[in-house]
PLY file of the C-alpha trace (Angstrom):
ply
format ascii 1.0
element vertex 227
property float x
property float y
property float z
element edge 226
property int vertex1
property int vertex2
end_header
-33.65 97.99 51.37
-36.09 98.03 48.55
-33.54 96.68 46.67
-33.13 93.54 48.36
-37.21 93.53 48.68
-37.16 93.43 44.82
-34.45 90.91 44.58
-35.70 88.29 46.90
-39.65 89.15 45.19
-37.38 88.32 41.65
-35.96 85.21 43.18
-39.84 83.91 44.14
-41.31 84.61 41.51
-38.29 82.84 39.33
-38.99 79.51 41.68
-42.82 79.33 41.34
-42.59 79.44 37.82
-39.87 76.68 37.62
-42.09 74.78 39.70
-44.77 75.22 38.05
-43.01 74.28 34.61
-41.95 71.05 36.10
-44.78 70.01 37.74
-46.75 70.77 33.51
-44.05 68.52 32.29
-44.32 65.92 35.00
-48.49 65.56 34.82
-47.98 65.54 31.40
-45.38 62.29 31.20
-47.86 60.99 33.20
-51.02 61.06 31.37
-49.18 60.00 27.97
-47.51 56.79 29.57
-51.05 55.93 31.16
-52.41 56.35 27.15
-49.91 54.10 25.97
-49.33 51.22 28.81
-50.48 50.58 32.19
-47.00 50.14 33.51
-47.29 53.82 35.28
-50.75 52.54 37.02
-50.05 53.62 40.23
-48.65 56.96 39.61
-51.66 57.75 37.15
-54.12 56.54 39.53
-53.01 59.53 41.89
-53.12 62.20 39.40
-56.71 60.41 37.82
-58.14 60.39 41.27
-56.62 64.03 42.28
-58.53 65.31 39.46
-62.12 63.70 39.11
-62.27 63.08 43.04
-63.62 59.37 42.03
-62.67 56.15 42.73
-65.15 54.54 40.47
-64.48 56.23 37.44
-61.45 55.42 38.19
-61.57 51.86 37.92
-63.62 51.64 34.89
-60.82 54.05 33.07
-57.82 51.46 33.64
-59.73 48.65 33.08
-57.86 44.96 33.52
-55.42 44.75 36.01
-54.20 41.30 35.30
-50.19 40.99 35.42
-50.32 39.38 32.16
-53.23 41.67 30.26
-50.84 44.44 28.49
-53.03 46.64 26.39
-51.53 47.73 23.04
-52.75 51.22 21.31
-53.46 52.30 17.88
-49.70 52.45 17.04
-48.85 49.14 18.04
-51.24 47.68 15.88
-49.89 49.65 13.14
-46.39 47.80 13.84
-45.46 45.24 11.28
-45.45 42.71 13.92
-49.07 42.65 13.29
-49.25 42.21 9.90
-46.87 39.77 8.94
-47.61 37.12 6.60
-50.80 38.79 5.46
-53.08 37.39 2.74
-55.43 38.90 0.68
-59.23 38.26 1.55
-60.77 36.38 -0.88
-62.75 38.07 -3.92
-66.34 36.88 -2.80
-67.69 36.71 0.91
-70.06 32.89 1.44
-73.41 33.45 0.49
-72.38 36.25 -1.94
-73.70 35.83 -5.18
-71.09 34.15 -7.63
-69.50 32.42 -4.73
-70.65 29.17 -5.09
-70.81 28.41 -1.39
-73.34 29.24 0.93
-73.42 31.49 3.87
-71.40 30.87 6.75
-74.39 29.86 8.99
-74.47 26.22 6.59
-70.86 25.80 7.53
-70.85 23.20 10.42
-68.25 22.16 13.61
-66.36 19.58 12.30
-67.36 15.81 13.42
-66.09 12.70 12.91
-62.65 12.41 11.08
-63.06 16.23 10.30
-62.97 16.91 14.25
-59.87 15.12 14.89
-57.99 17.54 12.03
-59.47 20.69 12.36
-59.10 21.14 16.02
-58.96 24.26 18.24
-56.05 26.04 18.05
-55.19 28.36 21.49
-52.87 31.63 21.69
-50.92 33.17 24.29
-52.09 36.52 25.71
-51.88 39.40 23.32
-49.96 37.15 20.65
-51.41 36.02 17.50
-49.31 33.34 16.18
-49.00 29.49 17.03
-46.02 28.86 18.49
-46.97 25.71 20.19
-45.52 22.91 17.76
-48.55 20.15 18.43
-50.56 23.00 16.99
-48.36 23.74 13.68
-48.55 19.82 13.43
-52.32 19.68 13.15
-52.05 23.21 10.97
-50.21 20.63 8.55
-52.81 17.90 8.79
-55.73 19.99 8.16
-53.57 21.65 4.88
-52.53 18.31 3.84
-56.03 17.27 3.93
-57.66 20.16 2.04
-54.85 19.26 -0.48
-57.08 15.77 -0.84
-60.03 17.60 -0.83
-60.24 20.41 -3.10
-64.65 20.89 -2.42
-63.94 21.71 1.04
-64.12 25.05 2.45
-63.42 26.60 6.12
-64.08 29.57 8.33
-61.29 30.33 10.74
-63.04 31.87 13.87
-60.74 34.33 16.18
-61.63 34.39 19.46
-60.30 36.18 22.59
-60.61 35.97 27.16
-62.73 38.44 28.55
-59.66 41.10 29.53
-59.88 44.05 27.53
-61.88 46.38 25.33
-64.73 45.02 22.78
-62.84 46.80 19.74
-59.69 45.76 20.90
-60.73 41.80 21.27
-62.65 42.18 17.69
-59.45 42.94 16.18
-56.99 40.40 17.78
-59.68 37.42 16.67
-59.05 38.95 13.28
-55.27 38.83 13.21
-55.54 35.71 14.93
-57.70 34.11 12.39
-55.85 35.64 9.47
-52.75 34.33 11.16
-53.69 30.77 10.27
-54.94 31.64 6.76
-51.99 32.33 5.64
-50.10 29.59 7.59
-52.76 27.10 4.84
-52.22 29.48 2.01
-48.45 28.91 2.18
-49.22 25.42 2.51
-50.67 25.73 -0.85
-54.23 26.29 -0.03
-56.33 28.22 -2.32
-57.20 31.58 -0.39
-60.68 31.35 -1.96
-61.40 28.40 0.28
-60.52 29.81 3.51
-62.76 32.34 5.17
-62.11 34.18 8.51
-64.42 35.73 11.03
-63.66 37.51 14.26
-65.67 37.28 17.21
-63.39 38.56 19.94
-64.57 37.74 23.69
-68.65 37.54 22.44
-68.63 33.15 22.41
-66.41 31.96 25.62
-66.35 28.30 25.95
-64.92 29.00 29.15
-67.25 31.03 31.02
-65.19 31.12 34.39
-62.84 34.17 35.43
-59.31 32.80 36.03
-56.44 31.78 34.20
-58.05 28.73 32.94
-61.04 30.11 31.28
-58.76 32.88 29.54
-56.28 30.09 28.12
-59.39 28.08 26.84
-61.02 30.97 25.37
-57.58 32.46 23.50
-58.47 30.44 20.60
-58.87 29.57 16.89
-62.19 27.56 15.72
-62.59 25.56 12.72
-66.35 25.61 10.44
-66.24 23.57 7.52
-68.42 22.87 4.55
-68.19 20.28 1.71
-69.28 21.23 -1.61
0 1
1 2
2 3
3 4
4 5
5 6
6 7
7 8
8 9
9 10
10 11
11 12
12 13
13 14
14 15
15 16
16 17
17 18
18 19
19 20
20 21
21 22
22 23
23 24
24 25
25 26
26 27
27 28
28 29
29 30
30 31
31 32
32 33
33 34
34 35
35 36
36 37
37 38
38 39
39 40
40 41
41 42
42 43
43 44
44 45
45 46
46 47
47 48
48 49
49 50
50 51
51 52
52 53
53 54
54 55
55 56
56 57
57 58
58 59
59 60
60 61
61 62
62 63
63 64
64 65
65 66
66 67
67 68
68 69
69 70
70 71
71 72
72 73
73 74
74 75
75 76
76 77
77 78
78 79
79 80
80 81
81 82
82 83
83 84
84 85
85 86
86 87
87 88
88 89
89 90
90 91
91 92
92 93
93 94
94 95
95 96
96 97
97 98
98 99
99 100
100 101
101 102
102 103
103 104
104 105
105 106
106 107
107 108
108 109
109 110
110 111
111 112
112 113
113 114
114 115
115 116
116 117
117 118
118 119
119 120
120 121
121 122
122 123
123 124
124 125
125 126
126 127
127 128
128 129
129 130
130 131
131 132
132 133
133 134
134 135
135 136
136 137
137 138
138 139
139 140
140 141
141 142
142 143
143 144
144 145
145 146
146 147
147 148
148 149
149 150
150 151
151 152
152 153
153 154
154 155
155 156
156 157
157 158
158 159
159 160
160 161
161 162
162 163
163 164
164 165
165 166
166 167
167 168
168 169
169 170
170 171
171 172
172 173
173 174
174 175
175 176
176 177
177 178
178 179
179 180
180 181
181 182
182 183
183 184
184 185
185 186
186 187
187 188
188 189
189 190
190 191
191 192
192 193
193 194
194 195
195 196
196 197
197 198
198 199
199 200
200 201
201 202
202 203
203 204
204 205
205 206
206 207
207 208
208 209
209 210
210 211
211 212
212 213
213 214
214 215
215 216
216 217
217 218
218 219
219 220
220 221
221 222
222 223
223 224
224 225
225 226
């Protein structure tokens, strides 16, 4: 009889810790998908609220819901994807000394003929490059004229919606503005003449909270200054 005792105390003790094993592995598939994607939302929510007890904090920790918003992570932006057709900065920053330009508050919105070239160019969400061929066409007028008029200089402005983290906006204006610095360096544009800056989601032009306002804020601005 104690045998049996023993055996069936064996055979608990040998399912509790399976259990328990799986259930580690399980929470832990969890909370890695949920740092990598929000595609496990709903599953993560339950585990995020079973622990903290809060709905609140729970909100602010998975952020935008938007069916369109994916968030990317630090290896993602390590991906070559992301980095493609980079160009070296140039050597001196406007306003530097030995520059020969000044700083990037005397370089103006276009006007005039200028406005009509060096439009705004607008992105898709999360994406980087222009794809949109009305907006490689005007890419080629503004390189074409800078080819006509070597004493002109640009900034390139990235900008981003209002979905997503500060850091995380800062950095897609960047590739976003580098994106079309190289697009006029390959045109034959001298690097030193094209300056980027990255403002991510700090200067909407858009300030409503719907589709619209995020695909008029996903955009490229042009500042130019004749020497």
């Amino acid at each position: 009889m104690k045998t049996k005792q023993r055996a069936i105390l064996f055979l608990f003790s040998l399912t509790c810790l399976l259990m328990t094993g799986c259930k580690s592995k399980n929470n832990g598939n969890v909370w890695d998908d949920n740092q990598t994607a929000g595609n496990y939302k709903g599953t993560a929510q339950n585990l995020w609220n079973k622990v903290t007890g809060n709905a609140k904090e729970e909100v602010s920790f998975f952020g935008p819901t938007e069916e369109d918003f994916i968030a990317l992570n630090d290896d993602d932006l390590k991906k070559t994807k992301f980095t493609d057709g980079a160009v070296a900065q140039p050597k001196t920053e406007p306003g530097q000394k030995g520059s020969g330009i000044p700083g990037v508050e005397s370089f103006k919105t276009p006007s005039g003929e200028l406005a009509s070239i060096f439009k705004s160019l607008h992105f898709n969400t999360d994406d980087h490059i222009i794809r949109d061929k009305n907006s490689l066409a005007l890419i080629d007028r503004a390189a074409d004229y800078m080819q006509s008029h070597p004493n002109l200089y640009i900034f390139v402005e990235g900008h981003c919606d209002e979905r997503g983290p500060e850091a995380y906006n800062l950095s897609l204006g960047s590739r976003r503005a580098n994106s079309i610095r190289s697009l006029l360096v390959k045109k034959g544009i001298d690097p030193e003449r094209i300056h980027i800056i990255s403002y991510g989601k700090e200067r909407p032009i858009d300030l409503g909270h719907d589709q619209q306002a995020w695909n008029k804020n996903r955009r490229a601005d042009f500042k130019v200054y004749k020497r």
